[in-house]
Backbone as a ProteinNet text record, in pm:
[ID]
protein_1_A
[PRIMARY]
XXXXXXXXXXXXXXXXXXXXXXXXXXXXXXXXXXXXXXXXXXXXXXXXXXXXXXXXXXXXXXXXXXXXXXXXXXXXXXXXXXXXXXXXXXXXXXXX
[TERTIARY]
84.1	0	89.1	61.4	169.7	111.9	215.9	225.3	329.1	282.7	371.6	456.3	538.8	605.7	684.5	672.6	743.2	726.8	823.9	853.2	747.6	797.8	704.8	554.6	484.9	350.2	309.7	215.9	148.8	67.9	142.5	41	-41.1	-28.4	-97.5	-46.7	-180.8	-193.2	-328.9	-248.7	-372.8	-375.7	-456.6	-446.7	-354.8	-266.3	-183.1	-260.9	-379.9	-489.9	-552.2	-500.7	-552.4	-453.8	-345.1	-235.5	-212.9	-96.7	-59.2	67.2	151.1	278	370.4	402.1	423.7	607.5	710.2	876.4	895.2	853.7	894	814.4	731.3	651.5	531.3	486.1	329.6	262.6	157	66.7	-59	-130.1	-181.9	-290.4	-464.5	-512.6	-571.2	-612.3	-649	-723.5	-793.2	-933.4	-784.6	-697.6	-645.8	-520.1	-480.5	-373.8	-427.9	-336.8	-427.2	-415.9	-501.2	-461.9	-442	-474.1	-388.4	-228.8	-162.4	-71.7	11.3	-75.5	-5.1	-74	21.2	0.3	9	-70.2	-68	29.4	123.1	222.9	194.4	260.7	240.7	393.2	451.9	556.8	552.4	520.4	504.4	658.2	647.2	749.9	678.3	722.9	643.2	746.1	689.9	720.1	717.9	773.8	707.6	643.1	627	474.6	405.3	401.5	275.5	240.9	302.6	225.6	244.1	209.7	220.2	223.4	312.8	276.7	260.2	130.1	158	208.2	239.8	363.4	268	265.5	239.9	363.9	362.7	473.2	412.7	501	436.7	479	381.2	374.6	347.8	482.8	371.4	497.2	384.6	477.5	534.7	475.3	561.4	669.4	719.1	856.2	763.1	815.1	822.1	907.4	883.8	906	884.9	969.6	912.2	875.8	772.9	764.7	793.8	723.3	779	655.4	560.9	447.7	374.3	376.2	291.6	182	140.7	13.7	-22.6	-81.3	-102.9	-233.5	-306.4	-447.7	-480.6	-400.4	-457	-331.7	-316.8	-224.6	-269.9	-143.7	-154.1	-238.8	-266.7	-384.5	-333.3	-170.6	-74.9	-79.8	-108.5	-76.9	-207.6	-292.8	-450.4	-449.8	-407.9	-443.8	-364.3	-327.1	-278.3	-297.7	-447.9	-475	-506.8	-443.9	-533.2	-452.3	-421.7	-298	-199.3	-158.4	-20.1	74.7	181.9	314.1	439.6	512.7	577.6	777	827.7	981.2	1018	1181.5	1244.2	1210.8	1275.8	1291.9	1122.6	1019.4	928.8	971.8	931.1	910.6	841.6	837.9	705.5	781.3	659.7	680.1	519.6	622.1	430.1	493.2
-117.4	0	124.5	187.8	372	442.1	446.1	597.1	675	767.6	921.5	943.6	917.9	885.4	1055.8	1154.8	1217.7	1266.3	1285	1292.9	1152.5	1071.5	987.5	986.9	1048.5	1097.8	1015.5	966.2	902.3	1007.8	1052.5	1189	1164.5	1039.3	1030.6	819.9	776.7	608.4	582.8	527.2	462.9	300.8	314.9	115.8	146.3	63.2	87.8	97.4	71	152.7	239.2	322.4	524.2	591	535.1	637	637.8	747.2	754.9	764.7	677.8	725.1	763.3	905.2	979.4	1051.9	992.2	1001.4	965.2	842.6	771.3	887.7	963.8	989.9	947.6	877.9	871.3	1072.9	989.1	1099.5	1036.5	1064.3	1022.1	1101.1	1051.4	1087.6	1201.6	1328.8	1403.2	1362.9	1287.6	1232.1	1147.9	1064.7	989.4	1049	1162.3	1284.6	1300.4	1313.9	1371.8	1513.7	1641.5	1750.9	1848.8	1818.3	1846.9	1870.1	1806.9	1795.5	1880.5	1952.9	2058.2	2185.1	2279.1	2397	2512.8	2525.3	2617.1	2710.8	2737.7	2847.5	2867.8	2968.8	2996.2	3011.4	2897.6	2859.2	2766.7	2807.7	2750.1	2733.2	2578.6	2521.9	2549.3	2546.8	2494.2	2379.6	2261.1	2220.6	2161.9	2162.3	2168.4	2098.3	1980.7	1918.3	1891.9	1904.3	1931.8	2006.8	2136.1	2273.7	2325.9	2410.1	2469.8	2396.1	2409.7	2320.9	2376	2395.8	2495	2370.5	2429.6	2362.2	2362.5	2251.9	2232.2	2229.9	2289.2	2286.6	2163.2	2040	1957	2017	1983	2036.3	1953.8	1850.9	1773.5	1851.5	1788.4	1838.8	1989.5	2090.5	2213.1	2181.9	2096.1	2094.8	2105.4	2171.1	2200.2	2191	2099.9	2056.9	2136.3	2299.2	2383.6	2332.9	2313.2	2297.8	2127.4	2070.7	1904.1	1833.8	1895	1864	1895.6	1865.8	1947.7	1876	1988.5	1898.8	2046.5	1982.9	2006.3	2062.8	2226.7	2235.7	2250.4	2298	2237.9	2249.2	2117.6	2035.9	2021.1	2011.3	2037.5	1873.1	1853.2	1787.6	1623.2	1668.1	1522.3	1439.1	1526.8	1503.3	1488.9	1547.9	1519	1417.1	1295.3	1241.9	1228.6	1354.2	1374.8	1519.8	1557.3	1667.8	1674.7	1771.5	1784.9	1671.2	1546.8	1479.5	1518.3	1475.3	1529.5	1450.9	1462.6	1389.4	1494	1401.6	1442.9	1441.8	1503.2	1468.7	1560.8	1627.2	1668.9	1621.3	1476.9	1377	1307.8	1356.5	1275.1	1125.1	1027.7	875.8	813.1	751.2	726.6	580.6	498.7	385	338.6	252.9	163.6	71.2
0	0	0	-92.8	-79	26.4	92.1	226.4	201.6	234.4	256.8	404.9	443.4	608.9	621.1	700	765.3	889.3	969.6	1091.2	1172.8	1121.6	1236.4	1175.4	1121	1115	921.9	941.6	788.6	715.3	610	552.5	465.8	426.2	284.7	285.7	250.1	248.8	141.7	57.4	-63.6	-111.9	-183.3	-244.6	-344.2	-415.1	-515.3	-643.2	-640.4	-806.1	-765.7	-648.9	-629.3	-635.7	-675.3	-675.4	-874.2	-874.7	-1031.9	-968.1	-1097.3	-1054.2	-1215	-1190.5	-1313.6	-1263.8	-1357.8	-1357.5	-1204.4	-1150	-1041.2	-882.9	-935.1	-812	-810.9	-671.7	-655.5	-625.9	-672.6	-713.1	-615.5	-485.8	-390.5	-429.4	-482	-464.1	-331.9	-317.6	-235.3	-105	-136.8	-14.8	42.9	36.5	76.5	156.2	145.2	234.4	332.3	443.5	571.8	530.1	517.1	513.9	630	737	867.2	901	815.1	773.2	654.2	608.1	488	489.2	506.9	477.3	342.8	302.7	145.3	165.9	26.8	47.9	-76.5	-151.4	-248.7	-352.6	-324.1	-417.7	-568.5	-657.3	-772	-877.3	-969.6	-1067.7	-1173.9	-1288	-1436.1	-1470.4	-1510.3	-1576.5	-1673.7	-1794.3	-1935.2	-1995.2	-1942.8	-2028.1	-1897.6	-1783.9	-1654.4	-1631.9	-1644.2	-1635.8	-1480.9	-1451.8	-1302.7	-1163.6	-1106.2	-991.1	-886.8	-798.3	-638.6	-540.2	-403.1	-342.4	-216.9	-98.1	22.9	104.9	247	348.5	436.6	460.2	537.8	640.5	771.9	941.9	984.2	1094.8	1173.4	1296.4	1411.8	1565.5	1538.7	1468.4	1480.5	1402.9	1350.3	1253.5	1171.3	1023.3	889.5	792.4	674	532.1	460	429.2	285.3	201.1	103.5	-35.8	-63.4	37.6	25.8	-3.4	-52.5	-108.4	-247.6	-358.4	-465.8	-560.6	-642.7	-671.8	-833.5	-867.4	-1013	-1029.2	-1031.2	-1002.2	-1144.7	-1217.2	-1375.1	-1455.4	-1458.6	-1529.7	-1708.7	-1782	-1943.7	-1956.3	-2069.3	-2105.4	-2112.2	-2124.9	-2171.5	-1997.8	-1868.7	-1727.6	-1653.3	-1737.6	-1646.4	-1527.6	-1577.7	-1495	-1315.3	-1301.6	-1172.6	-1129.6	-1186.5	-1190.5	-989.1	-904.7	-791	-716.5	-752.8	-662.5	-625.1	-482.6	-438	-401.1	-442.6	-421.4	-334.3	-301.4	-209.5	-219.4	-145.1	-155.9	-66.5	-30.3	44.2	187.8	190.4	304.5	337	288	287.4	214	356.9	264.3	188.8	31.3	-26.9	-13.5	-12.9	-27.2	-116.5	-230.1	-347.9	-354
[MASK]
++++++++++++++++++++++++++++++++++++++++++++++++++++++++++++++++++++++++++++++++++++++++++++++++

């Protein structure tokens, strides 16, 4: 089953046919994130065939992960299908 592991804390746990996994990241459907766990910032990537990416700060225990969360709110047409999913990195653990 894919989970999202930082600081101790499970941010995100799906069945392995709710996730997408697009250049070796899971892509965790939304309902399946704890969102308690992420805070909106307003740091955005482009990248060239996904299109814009806004960024989540994971928070658990008062520690904070800048920008160790992102997600695609409208993604180019070739990436749809991880439109609104969020994946994770900078020391977040994924495991599928």
């Amino acid at each position: 089953m894919p989970t999202a592991i930082w600081n101790g804390a499970v941010i995100a746990e799906a069945s392995a046919n709710e996730v997408e996994i697009v250049e070796h990241n899971v892509y965790f459907p939304p309902e399946r994130v704890n969102q308690a766990y992420l805070q909106p910032n307003s740091h955005t990537t482009l990248c060239p065939w996904k299109g814009v990416a806004s960024y989540y700060d994971v928070v658990v225990d008062g520690k904070v992960n800048q920008n160790a969360a992102w997600y695609y709110p409208t993604p180019s047409e070739a990436a749809r299908q991880i439109k609104d999913r969020i994946a994770f990195w900078h020391g977040v653990e994924v495991a599928h």
